[in-house]
C-alpha positions as CSV (number, residue, x, y, z in Angstrom):
1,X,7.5,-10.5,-11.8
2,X,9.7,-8.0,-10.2
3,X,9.2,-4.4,-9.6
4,X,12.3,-2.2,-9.3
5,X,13.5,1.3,-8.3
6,X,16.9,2.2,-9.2
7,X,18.7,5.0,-7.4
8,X,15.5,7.6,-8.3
9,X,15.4,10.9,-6.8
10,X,12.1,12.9,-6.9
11,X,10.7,15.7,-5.9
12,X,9.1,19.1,-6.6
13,X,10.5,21.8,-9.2
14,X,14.0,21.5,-8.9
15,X,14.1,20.2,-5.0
16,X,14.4,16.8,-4.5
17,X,12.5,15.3,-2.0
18,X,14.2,11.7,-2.3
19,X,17.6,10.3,-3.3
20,X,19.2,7.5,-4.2
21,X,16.0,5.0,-3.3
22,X,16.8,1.5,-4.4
23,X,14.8,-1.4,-3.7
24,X,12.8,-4.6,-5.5
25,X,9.4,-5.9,-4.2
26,X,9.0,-9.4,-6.3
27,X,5.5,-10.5,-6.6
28,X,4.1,-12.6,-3.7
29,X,5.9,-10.1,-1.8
30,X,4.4,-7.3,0.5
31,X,6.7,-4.8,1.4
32,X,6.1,-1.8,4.2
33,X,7.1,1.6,3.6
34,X,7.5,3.6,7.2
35,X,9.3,6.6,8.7
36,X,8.6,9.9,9.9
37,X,6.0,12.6,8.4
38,X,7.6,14.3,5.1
39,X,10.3,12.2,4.2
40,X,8.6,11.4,0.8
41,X,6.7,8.0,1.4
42,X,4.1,9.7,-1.0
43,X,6.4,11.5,-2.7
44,X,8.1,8.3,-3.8
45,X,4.4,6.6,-4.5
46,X,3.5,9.5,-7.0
47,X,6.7,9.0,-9.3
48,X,6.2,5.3,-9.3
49,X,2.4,5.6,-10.3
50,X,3.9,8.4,-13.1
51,X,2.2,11.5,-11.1
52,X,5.1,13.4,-10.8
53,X,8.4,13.6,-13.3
54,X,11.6,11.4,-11.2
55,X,14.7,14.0,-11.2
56,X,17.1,10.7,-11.9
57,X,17.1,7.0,-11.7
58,X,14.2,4.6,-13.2
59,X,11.7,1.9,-12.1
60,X,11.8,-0.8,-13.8
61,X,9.3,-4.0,-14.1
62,X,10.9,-7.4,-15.5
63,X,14.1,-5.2,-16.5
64,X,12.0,-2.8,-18.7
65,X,10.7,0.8,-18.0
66,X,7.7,1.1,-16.7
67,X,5.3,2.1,-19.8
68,X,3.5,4.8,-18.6
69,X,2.4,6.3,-21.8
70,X,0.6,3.0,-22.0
71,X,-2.5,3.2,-19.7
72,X,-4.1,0.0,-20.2
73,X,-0.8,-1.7,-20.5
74,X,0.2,0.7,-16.9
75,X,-3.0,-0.8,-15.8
76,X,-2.3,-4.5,-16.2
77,X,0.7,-4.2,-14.0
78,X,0.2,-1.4,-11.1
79,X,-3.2,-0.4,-8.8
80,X,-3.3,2.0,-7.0
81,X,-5.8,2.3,-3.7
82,X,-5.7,6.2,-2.4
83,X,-6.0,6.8,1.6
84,X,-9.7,8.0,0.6
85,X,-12.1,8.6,-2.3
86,X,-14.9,10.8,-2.5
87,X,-17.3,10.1,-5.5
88,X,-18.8,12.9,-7.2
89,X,-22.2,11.4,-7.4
90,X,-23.7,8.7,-4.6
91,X,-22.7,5.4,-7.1
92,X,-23.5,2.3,-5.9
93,X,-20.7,-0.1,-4.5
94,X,-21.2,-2.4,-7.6
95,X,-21.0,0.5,-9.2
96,X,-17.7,1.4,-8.0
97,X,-16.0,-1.2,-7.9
98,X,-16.6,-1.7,-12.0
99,X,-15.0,1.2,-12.7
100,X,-11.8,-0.3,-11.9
101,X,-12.2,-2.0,-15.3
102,X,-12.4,1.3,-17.4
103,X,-8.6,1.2,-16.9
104,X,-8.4,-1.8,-18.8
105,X,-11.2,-1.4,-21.4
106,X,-11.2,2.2,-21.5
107,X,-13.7,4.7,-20.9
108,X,-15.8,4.8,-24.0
109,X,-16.5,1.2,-23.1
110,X,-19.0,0.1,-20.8
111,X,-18.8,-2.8,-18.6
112,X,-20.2,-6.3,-19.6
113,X,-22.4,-8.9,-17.3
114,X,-19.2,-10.5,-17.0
115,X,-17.5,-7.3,-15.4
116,X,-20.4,-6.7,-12.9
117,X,-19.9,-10.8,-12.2
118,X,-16.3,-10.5,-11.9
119,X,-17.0,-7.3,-9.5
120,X,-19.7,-9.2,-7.3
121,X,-17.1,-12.0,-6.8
122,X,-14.2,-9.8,-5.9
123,X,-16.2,-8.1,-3.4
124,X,-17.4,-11.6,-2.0
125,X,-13.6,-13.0,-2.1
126,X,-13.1,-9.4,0.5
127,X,-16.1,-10.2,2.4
128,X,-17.8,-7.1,1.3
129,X,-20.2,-8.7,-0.6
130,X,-22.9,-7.1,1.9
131,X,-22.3,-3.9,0.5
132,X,-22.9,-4.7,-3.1
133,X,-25.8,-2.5,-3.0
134,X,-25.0,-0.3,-0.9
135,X,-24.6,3.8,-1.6
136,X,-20.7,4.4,-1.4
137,X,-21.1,7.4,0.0
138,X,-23.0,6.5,2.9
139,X,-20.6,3.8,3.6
140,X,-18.1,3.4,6.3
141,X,-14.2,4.4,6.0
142,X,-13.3,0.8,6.5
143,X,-16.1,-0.2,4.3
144,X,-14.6,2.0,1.6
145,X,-11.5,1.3,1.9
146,X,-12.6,-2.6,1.0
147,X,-14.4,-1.2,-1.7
148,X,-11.4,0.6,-3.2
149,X,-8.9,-2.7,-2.7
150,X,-11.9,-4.6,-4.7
151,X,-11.9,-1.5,-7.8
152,X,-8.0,-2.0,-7.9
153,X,-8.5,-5.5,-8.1
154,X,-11.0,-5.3,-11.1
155,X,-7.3,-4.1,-13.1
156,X,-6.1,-7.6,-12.3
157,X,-2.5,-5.4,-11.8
158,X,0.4,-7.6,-10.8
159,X,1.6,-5.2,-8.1
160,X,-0.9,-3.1,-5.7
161,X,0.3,-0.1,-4.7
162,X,-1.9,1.2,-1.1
163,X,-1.6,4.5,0.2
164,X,-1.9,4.2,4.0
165,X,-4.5,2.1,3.7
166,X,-5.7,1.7,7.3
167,X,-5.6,6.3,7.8
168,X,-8.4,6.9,9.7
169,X,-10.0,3.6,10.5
170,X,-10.8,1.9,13.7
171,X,-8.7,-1.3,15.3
172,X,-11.1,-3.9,13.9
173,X,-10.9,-2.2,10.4
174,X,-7.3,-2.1,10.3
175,X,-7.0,-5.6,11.1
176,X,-9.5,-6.7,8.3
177,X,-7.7,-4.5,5.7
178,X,-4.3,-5.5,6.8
179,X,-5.4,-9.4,6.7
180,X,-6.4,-8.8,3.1
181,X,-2.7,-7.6,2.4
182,X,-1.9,-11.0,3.9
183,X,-3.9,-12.7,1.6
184,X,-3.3,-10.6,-1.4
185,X,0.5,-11.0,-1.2
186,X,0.3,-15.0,-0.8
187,X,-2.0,-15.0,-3.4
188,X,0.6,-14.1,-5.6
189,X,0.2,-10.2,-5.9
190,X,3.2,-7.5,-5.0
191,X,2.1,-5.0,-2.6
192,X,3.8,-1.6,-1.3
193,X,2.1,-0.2,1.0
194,X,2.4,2.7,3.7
195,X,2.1,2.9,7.1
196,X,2.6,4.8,10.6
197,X,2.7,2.1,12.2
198,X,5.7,-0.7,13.0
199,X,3.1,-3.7,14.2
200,X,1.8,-3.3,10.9
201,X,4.3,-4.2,8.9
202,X,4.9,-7.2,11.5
203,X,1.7,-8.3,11.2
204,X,1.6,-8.6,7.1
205,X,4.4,-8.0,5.4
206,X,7.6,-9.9,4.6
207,X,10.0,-7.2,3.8
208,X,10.0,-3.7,5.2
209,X,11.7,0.1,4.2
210,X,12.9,2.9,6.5
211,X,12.8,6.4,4.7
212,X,14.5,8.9,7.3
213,X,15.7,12.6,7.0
214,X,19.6,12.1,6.9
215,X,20.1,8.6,7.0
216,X,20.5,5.7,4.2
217,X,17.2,4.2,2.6
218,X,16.6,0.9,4.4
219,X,15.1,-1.7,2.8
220,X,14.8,-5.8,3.6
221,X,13.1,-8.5,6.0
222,X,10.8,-7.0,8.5
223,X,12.8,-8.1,11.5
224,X,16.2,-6.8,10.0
225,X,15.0,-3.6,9.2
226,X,12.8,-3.0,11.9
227,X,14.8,-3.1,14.7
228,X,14.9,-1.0,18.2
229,X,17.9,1.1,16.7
230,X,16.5,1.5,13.6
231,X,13.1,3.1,14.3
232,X,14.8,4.3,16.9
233,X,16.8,6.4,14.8
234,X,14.3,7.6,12.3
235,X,11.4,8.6,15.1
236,X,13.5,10.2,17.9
237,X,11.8,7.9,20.3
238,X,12.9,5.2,22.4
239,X,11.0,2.0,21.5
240,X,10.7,-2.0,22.6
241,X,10.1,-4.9,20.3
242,X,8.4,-7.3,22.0
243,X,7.9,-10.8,21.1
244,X,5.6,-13.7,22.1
245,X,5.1,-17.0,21.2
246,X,1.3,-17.5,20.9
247,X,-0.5,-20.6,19.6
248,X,2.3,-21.3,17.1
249,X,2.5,-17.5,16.1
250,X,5.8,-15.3,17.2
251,X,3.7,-12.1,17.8
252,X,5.9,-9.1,17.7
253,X,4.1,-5.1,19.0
254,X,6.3,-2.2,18.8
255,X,5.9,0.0,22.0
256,X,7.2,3.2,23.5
257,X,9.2,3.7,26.6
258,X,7.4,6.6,28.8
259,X,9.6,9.2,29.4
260,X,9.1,9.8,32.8
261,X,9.9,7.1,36.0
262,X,8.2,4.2,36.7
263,X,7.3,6.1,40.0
264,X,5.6,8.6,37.9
């Protein structure tokens, strides 16, 4: 399956935030969206998911619109995972992660045995299923964030759309998100996914896109997209790739280069 964007431009009232974004993210595929802070990273999330009206252009999934006045059909193809969640009431993880099947089944429905199973498996397949039981909102922000991947997962979408997904958490957390990403894409699902950071993208994605004030929208392999020049270009700072060849792995970091003399 293939998701498209086709020259849209968005943006709020009459201003447009983005223009001319092309790309395609096929599934199997997880694809890194980076550059600097308003740009429109979310802006360009929020017309995708249907949140905000595009001001030209289309998406497009197999070659047809994306059917947004269809929400279980909308459902079936696209999930969404926010930066962060806050429940109105302390629901239990099990709890939570079920709801992800109300987009599906609808809301006057309530969830079978089989949906509860299908939850308690999902959250076992992230290695959550620890917190089964658990009160979300006592939780921890990498421990939610797991939790939120799992309800998006209870759509069964084709493509998972992740709004930074490691804001806020700690290194270990990061890594255990970002190495469900990994996983998630080579299961066979299409991600998009944010980020601030350049290693992240190195780390778990196969294709990468610069947005930057000013310049063309970049989009294709990590390693032609991501170069020194590139993020260069888009951060105002002067950065290193660095490579090493570990244990059968090419690790690649992105680092700064201090501004002041190696004398200090």
């Amino acid at each position: 399956m293939r998701l498209e964007a086709v020259e849209v431009r968005a943006g709020y009232g009459r201003r447009d935030v983005l223009g001319g974004v092309s790309f395609a993210l096929e599934t199997g595929e997880a694809l890194c969206l980076l550059g600097p802070n308003g740009v429109g990273k979310s802006t360009l999330f929020k017309s995708l998911l249907g949140f905000l009206p595009l001001h030209g252009g289309s998406f497009l999934i197999d070659g047809k619109g994306v059917p947004y006045r269809d929400r279980k059909g909308m459902a079936k193809l696209i999930g969404y995972v926010p930066q962060s969640h806050e429940p109105p009431f302390p629901f239990r993880v099990l709890d939570v992660v079920v709801m992800g099947s109300l987009a599906r089944s609808g809301i006057f429905s309530g969830p079978s045995r089989e949906e509860f199973g299908r939850a308690a498996r999902i959250l076992d397949r992230l290695g959550a299923s620890h917190l089964r039981d658990c009160v979300y909102t006592e939780i921890s922000g990498g421990e939610r964030q797991m939790v939120l991947i799992a309800r998006a997962l209870m759509q069964e979408p084709h493509f998972l759309v992740m709004d930074e997904p490691t804001a806020n958490l700690d290194f270990g957390n990061q890594m255990r998100v970002l190495q469900q990403v990994r996983l998630l894409a080579r299961s066979g699902m299409g991600i998009m996914m944010t980020s601030h950071v350049p290693d992240h993208a190195f780390f778990c994605c196969s294709r990468a896109a610069i947005l930057s004030p000013g310049l063309p929208f970049r989009v294709g392999a990590v390693e032609e997209v991501l170069t020194e020049p590139a993020l260069r270009e888009a951060y105002g700072i002067d950065v290193r790739i660095l490579r090493r060849r570990e244990g059968g792995w090419t690790i690649k970091t992105c680092v700064p280069v201090p501004w002041e003399s190696p004398e200090g």
